[in-house]
C-alpha positions as CSV (number, residue, x, y, z in Angstrom):
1,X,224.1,153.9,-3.0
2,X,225.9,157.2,-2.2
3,X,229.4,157.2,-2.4
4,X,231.0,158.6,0.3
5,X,233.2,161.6,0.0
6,X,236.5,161.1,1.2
7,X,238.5,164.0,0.2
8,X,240.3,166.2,2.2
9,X,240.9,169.8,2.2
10,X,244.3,171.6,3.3
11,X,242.4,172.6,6.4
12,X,241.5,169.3,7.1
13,X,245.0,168.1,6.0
14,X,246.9,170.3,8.5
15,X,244.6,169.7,11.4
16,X,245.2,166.0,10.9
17,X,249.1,166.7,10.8
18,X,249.3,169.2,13.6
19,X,247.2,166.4,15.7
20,X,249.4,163.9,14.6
21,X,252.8,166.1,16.2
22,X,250.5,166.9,19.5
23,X,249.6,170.6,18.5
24,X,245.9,171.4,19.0
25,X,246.2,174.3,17.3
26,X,248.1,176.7,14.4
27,X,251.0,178.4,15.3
28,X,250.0,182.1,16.8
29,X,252.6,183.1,14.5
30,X,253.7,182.6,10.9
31,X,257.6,180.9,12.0
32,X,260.1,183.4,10.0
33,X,261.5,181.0,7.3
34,X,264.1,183.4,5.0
35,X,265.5,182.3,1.7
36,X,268.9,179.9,2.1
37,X,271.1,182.8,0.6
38,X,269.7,185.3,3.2
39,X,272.0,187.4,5.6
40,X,274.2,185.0,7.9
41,X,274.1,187.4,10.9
42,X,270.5,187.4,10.4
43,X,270.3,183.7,10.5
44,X,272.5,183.6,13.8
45,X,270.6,186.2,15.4
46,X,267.3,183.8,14.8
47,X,269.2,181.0,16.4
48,X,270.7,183.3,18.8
49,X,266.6,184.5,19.9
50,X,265.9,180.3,20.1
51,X,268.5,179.3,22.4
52,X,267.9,182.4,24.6
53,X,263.7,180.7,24.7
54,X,265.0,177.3,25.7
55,X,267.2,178.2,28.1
56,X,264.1,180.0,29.7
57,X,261.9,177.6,29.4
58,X,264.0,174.8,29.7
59,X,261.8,173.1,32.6
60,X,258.6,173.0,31.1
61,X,260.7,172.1,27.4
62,X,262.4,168.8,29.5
63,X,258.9,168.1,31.0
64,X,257.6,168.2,28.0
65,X,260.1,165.9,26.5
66,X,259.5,163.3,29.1
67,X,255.3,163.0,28.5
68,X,255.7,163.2,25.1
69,X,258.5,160.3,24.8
70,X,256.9,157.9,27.7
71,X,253.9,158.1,25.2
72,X,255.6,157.2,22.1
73,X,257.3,154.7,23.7
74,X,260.6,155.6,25.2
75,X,261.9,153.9,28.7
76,X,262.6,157.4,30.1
77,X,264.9,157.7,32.9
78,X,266.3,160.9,34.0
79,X,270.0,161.3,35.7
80,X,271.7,164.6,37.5
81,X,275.1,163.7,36.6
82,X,277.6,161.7,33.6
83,X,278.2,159.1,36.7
84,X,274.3,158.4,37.3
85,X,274.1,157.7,33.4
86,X,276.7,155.5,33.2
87,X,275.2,153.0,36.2
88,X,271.8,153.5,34.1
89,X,273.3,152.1,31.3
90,X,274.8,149.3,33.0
91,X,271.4,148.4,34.4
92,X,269.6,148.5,31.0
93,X,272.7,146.6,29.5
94,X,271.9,144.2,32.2
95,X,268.0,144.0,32.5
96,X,268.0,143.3,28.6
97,X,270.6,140.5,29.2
98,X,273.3,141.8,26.7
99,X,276.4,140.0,25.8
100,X,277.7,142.5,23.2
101,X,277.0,146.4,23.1
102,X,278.1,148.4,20.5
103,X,278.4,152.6,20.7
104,X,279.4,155.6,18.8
105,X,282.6,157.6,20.1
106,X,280.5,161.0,20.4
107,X,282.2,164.0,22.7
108,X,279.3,162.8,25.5
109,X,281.0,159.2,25.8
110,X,283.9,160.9,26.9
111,X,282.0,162.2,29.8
112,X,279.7,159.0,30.8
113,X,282.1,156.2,31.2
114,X,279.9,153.7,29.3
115,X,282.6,151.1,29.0
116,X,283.3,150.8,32.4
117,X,279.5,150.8,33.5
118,X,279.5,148.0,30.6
119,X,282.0,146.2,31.9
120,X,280.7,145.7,35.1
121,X,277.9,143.8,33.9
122,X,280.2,141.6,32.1
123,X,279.2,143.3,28.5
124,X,281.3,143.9,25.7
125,X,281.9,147.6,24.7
126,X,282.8,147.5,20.8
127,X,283.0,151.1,19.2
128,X,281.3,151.3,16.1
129,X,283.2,153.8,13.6
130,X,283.8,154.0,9.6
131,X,287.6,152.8,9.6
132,X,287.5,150.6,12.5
133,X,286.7,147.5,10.1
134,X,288.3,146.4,7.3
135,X,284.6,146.7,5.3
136,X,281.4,148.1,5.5
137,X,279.9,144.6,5.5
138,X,282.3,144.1,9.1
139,X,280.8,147.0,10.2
140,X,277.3,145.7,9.6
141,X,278.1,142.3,10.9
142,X,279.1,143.7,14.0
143,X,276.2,145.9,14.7
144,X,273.6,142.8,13.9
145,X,275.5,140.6,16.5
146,X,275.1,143.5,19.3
147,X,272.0,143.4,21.9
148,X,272.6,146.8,22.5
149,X,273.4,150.3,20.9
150,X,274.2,152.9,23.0
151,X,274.4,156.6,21.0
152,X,274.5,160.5,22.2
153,X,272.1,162.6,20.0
154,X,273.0,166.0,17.7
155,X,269.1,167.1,19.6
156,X,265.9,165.9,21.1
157,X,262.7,167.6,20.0
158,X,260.5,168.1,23.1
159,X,257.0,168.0,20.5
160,X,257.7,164.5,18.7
161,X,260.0,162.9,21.3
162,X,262.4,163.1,18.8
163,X,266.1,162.2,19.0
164,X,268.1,163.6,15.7
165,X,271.1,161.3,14.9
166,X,273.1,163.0,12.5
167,X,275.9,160.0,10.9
168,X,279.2,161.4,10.7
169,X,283.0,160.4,11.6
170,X,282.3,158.4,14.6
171,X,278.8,158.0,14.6
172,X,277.6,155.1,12.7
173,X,273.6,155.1,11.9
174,X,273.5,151.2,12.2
175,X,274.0,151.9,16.2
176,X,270.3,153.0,16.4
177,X,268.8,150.7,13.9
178,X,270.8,147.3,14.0
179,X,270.5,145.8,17.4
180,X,267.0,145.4,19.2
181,X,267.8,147.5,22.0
182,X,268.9,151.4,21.8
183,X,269.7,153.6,24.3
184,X,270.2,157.4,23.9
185,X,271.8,159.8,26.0
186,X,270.7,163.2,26.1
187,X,272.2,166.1,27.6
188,X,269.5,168.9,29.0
189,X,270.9,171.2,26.7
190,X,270.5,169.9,23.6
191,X,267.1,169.5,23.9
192,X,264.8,172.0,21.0
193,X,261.3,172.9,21.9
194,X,260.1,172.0,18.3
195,X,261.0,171.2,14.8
196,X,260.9,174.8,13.7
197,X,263.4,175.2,16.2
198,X,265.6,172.3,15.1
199,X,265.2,173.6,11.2
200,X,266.7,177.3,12.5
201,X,269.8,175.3,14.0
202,X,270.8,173.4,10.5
203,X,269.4,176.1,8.1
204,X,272.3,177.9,10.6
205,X,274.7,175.0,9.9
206,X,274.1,174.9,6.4
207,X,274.8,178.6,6.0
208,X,277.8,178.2,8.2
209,X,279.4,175.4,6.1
210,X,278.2,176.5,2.6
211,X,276.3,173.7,2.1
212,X,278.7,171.0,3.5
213,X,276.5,169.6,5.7
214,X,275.7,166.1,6.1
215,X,273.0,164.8,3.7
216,X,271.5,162.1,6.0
217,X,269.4,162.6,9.4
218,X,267.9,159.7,11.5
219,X,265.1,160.5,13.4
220,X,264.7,158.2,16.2
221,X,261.1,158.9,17.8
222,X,260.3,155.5,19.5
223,X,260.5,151.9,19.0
224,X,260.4,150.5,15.7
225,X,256.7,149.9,14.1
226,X,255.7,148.5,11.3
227,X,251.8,147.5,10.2
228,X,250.4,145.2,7.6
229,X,247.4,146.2,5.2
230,X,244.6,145.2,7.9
231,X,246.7,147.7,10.0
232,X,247.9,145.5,12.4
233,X,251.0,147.2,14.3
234,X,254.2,145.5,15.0
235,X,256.8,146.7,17.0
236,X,260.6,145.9,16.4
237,X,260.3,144.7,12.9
238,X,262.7,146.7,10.8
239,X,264.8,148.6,13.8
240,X,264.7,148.8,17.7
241,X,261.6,147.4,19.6
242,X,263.2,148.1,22.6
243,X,264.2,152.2,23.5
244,X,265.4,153.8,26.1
245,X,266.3,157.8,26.5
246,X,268.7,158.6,29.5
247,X,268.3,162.2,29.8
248,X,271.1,163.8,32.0
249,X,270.4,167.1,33.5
């Protein structure tokens, strides 16, 4: 018998990731990726040359948002105003049945009156923040017990249906992972066309800060899935089955 080959080249490799990310195929050019120490202004004119592309191809960036997350697995719904996301909310807090919802105190939550929308439904709005609780374990217990998270997003990557959670004063990673339903609201403006895109805006950061930046990103691209060694997929298992992306704008 002839064993089968199974290696694979870097060709093959980065097809297979590129495929994988929904790009058919390479880059037509080489993204510009200079050293960490590099010129600041240099950095901020690169970011500067980004926003300028998104904000002209914002329509087909959003649409491209939408079919990309309604295929991995995101209940899209799109909103023109903070008011409109707020009654969404309220709906999804109600459809899912929720008793409990628990949310992060982002600058967008000042905007879409979340509580109120909660409220409404006869659901409990509890912020979840470091230094709210006593402990870290009150913090968890609280998050398990919720039926719904409800978070604003640092971005949204329009090629991976990405939503980039970065955990900071405030904003408590266990709202997107803990209870079995999460809901993300995303402002049209904060949405990157890809991840080289999203990599010019922290490289930016980092360079900004010196190197304070946070060391922990979450990534939310869909429900949660999980599969065994016969590759049988499972959703919800270790985070969110249920997802939702209200995208305002």
């Amino acid at each position: 018998m002839v064993k089968e080959d199974t290696k694979t080249d870097k060709s093959d490799f980065l097809q297979l990731v590129r495929e994988a990310i929904g790009r058919k195929t390479p880059l037509l050019y080489a993204p510009d990726y200079p050293p960490l120490k590099s010129n600041y202004t240099r950095q901020q004119e690169k970011v500067r040359t980004i926003t300028a592309k998104n904000l002209a191809r914002k329509s087909k960036i959003l649409d491209q948002l939408i079919e990309n997350a309604s295929f991995a697995g995101w209940n899209v719904h799109r909103v023109s105003d903070h008011e409109s996301a707020a009654e969404k909310i309220g709906e999804i807090a109600a459809s899912v049945k929720a008793k409990l919802a628990v949310r992060t105190t982002e600058t967008i939550l000042k905007s879409v009156n979340v509580d109120g929308a909660l409220r409404s439904k006869k659901v409990t709005p509890v912020v979840l923040a470091s230094g709210r609780y006593r402990s870290k374990s009150d913090l968890k217990e609280v998050a398990f017990k919720a039926d719904l998270g409800i978070s604003g997003v640092s971005f949204a990557i329009a090629e991976t249906a990405s939503c980039v959670l970065i955990p900071r004063k405030g904003v408590a990673r266990l709202t997107s992972l803990a209870p079995p339903v999460f809901v993300a609201i995303v402002q049209a403006d904060q949405v990157l066309e890809n991840l080289d895109d999203y990599f010019a805006m922290v490289r930016l950061q980092f360079q900004k800060t010196r190197g304070r930046y946070p060391n922990y990103t979450n990534f939310v691209s869909g429900p949660s899935r999980t599969a065994d060694i016969e590759q049988t997929l499972t959703i919800g298992v270790h985070g969110p089955g249920i997802v939702h992306m209200v995208l305002v704008g």
